[in-house]
C-alpha positions as CSV (number, residue, x, y, z in Angstrom):
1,X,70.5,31.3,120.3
2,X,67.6,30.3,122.2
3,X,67.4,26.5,123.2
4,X,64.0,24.1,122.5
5,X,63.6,24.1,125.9
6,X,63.7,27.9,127.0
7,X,61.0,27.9,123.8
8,X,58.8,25.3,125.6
9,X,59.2,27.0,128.9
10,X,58.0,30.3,127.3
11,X,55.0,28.6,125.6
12,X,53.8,27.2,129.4
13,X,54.1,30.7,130.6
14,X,52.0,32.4,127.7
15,X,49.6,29.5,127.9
16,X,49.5,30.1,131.9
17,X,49.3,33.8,131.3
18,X,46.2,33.2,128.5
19,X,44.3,31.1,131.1
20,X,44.6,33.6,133.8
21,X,42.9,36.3,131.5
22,X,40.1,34.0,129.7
23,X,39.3,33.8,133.5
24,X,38.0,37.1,133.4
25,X,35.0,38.1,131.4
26,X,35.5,40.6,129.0
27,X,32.2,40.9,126.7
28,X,32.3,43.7,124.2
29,X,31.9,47.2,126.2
30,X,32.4,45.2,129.9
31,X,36.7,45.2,129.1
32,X,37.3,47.0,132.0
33,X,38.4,44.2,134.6
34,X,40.8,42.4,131.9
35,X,42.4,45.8,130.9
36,X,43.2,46.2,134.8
37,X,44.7,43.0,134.8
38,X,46.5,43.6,131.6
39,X,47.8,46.7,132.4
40,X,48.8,45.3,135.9
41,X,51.0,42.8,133.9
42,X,52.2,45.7,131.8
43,X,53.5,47.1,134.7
44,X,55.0,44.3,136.6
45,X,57.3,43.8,133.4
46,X,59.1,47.6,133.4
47,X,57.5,48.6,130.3
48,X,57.9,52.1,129.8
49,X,54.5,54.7,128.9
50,X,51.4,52.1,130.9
51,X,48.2,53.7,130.1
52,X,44.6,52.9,129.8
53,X,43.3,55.8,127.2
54,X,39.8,57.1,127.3
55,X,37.7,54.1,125.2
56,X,39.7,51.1,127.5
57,X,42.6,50.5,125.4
58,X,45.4,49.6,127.1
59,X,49.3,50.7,125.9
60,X,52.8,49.6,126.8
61,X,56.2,50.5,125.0
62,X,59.2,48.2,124.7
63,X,61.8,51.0,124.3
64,X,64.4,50.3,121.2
65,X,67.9,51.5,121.2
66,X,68.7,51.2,124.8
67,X,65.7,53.2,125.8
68,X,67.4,56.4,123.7
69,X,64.6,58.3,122.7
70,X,66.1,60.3,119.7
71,X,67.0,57.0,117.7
72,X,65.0,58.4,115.1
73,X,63.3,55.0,113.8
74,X,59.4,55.0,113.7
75,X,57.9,53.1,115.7
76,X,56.0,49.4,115.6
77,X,52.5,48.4,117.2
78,X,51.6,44.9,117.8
79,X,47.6,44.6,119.2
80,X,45.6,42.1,120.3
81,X,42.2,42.8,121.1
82,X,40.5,42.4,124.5
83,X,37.1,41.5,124.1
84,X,34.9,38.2,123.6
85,X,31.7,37.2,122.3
86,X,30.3,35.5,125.8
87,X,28.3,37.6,127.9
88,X,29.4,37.1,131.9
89,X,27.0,34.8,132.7
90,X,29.1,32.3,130.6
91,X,30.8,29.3,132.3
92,X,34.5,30.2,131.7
93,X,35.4,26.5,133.2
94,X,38.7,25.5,131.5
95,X,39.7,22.3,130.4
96,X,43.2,21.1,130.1
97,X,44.3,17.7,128.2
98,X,47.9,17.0,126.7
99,X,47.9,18.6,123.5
100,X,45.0,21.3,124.0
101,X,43.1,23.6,126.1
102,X,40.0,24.4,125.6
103,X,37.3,27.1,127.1
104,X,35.3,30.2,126.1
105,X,37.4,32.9,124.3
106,X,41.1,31.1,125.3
107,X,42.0,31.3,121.5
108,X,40.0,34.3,120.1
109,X,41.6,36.4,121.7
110,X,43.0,36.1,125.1
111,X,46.2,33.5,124.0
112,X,46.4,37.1,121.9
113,X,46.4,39.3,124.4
114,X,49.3,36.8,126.3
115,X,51.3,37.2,123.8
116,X,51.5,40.8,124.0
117,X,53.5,40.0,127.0
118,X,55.2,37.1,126.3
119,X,56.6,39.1,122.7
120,X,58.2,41.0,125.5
121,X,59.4,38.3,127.5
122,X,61.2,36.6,124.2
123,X,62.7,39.3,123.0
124,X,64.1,40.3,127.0
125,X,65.6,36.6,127.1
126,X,67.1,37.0,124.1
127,X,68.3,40.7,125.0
128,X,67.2,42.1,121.3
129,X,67.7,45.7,121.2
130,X,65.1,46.9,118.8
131,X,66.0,49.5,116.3
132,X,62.7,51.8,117.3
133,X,59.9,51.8,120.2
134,X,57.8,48.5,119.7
135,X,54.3,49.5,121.2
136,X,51.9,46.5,122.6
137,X,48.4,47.4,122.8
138,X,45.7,45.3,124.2
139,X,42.6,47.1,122.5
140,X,38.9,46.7,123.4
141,X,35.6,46.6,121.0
142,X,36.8,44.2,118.5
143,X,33.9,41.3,118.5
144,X,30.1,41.8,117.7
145,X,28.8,45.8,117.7
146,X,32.5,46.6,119.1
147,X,33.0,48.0,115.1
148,X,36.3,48.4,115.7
149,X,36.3,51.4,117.9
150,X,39.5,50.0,119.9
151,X,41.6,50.0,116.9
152,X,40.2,53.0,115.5
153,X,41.2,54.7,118.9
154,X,45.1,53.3,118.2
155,X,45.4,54.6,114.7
156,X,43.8,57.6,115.5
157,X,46.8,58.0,118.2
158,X,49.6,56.5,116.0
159,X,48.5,57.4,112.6
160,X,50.8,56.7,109.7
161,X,54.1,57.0,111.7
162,X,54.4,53.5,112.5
163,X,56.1,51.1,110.2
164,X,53.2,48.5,110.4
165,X,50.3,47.4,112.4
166,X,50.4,43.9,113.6
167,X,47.8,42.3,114.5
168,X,47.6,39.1,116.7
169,X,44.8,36.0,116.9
170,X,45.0,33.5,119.2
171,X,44.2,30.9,116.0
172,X,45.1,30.4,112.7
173,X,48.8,30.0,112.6
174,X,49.7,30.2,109.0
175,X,47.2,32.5,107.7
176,X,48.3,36.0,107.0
177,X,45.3,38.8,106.6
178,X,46.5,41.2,104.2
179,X,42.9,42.1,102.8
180,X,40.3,43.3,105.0
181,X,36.7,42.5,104.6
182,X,33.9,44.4,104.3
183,X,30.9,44.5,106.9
184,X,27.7,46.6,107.5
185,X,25.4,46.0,110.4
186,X,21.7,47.1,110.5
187,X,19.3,47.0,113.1
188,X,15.7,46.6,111.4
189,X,12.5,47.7,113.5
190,X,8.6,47.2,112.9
191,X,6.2,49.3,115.0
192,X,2.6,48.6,114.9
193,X,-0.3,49.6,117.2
194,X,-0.5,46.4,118.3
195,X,-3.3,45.0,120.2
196,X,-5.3,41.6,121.2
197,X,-4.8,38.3,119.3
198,X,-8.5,38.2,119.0
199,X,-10.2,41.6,119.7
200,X,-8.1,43.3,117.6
201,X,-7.2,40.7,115.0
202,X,-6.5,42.2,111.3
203,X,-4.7,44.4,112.6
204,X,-0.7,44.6,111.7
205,X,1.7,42.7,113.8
206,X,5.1,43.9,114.3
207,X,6.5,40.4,114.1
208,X,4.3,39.3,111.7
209,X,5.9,42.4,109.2
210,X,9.4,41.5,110.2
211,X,9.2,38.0,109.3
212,X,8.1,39.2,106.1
213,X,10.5,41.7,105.8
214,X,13.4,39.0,107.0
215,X,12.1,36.1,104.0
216,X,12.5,39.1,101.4
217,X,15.9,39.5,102.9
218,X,16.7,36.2,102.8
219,X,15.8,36.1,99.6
220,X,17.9,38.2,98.2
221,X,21.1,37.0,95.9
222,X,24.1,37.1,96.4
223,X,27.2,36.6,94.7
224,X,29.9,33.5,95.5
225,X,32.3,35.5,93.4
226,X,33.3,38.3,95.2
227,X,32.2,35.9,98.2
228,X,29.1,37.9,99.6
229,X,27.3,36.9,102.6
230,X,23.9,38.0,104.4
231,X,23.1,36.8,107.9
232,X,20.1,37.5,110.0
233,X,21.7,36.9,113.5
234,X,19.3,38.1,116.1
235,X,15.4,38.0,116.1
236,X,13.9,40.0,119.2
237,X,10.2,41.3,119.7
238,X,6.4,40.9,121.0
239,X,5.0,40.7,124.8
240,X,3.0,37.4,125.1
241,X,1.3,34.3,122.8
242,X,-2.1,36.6,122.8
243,X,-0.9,39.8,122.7
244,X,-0.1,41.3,118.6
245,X,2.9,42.6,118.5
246,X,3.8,46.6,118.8
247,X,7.7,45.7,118.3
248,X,10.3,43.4,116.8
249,X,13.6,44.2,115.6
250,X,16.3,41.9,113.9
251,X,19.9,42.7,113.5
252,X,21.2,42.2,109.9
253,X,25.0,41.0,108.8
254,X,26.4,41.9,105.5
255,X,29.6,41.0,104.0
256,X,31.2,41.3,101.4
257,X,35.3,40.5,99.8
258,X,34.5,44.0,97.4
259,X,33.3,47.2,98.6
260,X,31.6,48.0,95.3
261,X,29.2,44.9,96.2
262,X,29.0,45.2,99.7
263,X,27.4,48.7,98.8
264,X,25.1,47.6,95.7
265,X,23.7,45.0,98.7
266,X,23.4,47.3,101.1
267,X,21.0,49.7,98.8
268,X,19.1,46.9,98.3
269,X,18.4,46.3,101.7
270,X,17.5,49.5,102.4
271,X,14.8,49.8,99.7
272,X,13.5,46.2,100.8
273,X,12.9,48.3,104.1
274,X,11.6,51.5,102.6
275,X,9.2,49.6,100.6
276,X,7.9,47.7,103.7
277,X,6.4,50.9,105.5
278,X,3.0,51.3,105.7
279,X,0.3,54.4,107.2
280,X,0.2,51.9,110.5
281,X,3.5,50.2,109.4
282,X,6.9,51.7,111.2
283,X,10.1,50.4,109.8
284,X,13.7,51.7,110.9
285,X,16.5,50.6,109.2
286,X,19.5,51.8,111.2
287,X,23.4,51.2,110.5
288,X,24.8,49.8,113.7
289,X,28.0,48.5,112.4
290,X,30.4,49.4,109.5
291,X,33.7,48.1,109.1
292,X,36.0,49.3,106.4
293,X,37.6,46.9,103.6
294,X,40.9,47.7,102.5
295,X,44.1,45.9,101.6
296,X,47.8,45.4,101.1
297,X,48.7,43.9,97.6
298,X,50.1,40.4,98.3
299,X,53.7,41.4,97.1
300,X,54.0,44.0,100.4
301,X,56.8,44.0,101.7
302,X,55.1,43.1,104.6
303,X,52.8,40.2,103.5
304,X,56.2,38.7,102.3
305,X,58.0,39.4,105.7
306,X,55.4,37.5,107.4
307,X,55.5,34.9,104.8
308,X,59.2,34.1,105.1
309,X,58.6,33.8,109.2
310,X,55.9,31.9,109.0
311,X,58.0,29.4,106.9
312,X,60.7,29.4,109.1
313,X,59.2,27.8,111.5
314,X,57.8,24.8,109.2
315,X,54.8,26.3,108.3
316,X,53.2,27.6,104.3
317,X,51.8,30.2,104.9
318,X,48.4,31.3,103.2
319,X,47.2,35.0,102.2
320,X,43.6,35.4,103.4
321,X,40.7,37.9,103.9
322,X,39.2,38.7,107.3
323,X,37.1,41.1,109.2
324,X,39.7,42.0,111.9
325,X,41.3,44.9,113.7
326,X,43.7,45.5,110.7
327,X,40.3,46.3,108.8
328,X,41.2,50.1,109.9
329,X,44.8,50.7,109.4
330,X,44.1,48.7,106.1
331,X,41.5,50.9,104.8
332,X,43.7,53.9,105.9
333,X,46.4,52.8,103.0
334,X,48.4,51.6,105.9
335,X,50.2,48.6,106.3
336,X,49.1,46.1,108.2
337,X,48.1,42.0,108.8
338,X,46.6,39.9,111.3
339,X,48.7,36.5,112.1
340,X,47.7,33.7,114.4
341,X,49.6,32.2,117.4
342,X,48.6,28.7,117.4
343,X,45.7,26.5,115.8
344,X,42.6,25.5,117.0
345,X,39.0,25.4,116.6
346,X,35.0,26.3,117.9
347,X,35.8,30.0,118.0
348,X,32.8,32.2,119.2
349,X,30.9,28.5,120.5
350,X,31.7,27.2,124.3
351,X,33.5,24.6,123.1
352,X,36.4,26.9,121.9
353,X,40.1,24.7,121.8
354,X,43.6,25.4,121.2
355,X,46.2,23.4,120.4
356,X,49.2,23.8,122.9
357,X,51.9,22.3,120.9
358,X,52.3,25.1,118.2
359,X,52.5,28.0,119.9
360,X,56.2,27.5,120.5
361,X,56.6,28.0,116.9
362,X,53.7,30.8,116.5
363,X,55.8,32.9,119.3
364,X,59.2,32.6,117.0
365,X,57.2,33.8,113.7
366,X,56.1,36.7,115.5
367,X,60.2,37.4,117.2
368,X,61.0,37.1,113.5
369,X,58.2,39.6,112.0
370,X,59.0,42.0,114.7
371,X,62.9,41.9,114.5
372,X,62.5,42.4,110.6
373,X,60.4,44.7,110.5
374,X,63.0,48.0,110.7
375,X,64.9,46.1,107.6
376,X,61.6,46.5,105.3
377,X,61.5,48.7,102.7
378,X,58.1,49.9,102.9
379,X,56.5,52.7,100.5
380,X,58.8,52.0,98.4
């Protein structure tokens, strides 16, 4: 039985731990640094098969059975991902008061990635001999135009023999992400001649086109039932106040809780671009993200595994939808979810917080989904 306080003294050390890595930048492609350090860690704690593979993930495996290797139990992969939203220029200044920390990227995802090791430490304290290998994975290229390639890279290596994927956040303990959510990226780009705001005046403007282009975008409707969702995030383009532009791109964000919609929008898009092109008019309308929806039914085994832990530590939990890492292994027909660790709030903004006091409880849902696990019935 482990005692309140060897729980709180965990907590400080996974909290400790989650500092030390939000101190190292880790934007989207740039993981490289914070894999080191991960796999340093990995190391340091005698997990067995430390590897970085060929995109920057980076693997560890918690032996079961006494390290026996013909136990015959399929395996387990727990992931966190890697990667933030802030470029390296951010301030990563950290800021500690009683019941919180805050700073860029400490709960989305690096008190995540901590808890890859500290899953290891609590089940070592408590000597748990797993019934199969338990594999942690610290994976890279899950924010922004990441599109999952990370956890692509996993399931690609582990396929359908594990038992489940699960997959860790730094916030939202409670929540269990059994559906995944639909997303496709475009980049849009307008090419004119261009010219001089006042020699060459009539003639096309590249950002002149894609504002037009973005309001017929904008304009567009979209369901609230499925929940459906267009965001123009990024606006880029011209050269100076009196030059007319020869280039402007924006970057397009679709989602969508049905696949059937998320398509019908998408086509939509497209045409709005097709239609746009002119003889001096150059429009490109190129995918530059696309993550997979796909789901668990709410009655899994699985959902209701992480169910019963989350409410063993005082907590009702709620099903939910998310564009995650489980978006892959979900669309794959395998099972999968995406829990949280703690609460918080200002994820993706500078002002990013969690809340130190539940993570003590976060840690023992996840000993409980992990122990359980082997006892599931699932594909049945």
């Amino acid at each position: 039985m482990t005692s309140r306080k060897n729980m709180l003294e965990l907590s400080s050390r996974i909290l400790d731990l989650a500092v030390a890595i939000q101190q190292i930048p880790a934007p989207t492609f740039l993981e490289r640094e914070r894999a080191e350090f991960v796999r340093a860690r990995f190391t340091a704690e005698g997990l067995a098969e430390v590897e970085i593979d060929s995109v920057g993930n980076v693997y560890a495996c918690l032996k079961g059975q006494h390290g026996q290797p013909a136990s015959g139990q399929p395996p387990l992969v727990v992931s966190a991902h890697l990667d933030t939203v802030f470029p390296p220029s951010v301030d990563l200044t950290i800021g500690r008061e009683a019941d919180r920390i805050a700073g860029p990227g400490i709960g989305d995802n690096s008190l995540g990635v901590a808890a890859l090791v500290g899953l290891a430490w609590a089940l070592g304290e408590r000597q748990v001999d797993l019934p199969g290998d338990l594999w942690l994975v610290a994976n890279v290229c899950e924010e922004g135009l990441g599109d999952l390639r990370g956890m692509k890279a996993v399931v690609e290596r582990f396929g359908d023999r594990p038992l489940a994927y699960i997959i860790l956040e730094g916030m939202a303990l409670g929540q269990v992400y059994h559906r995944g959510l639909g997303v496709r990226r475009y980049r849009i780009s307008a090419r004119t001649p261009g010219g001089h705001s006042w020699i060459d005046y009539g003639r096309p403007s590249a950002v002149h086109e894609l504002a037009t282009l973005a309001t017929r975008l904008t304009g567009l409707k979209v369901p609230s039932r499925p929940r459906t969702t267009l965001n123009v995030g990024i606006i880029t383009g011209g050269t100076s106040v009196n030059t007319i532009a020869a280039e402007a791109a924006l970057e397009l964000d679709l989602r969508s809780e049905e696949s059937e919609v998320l398509e019908e929008l998408a086509a939509q898009v497209e045409q709005i671009c097709r239609l746009a092109k002119r003889q001096d008019v150059e429009i490109d309308c190129e995918v530059i993200g696309s993550r997979p929806a796909g789901e668990i039914p709410g009655e899994h085994p699985l959902v209701r595994l992480a169910e019963e832990a989350i409410r063993a530590v005082g907590y009702e939990p709620r099903r939910n939808i998310g564009s995650t890492d489980a978006n892959i292994p979900l669309s794959r027909g395998l099972p999968a979810v995406t829990i949280g660790l703690s609460q918080g709030a200002g994820a993706h903004t500078v002002h990013e917080y969690v809340q130190t006091g539940p993570l003590e409880k976060g840690i023992e849902q996840v000993v409980k989904l992990v122990k359980g696990v082997w006892g599931l019935s699932i594909g049945e």
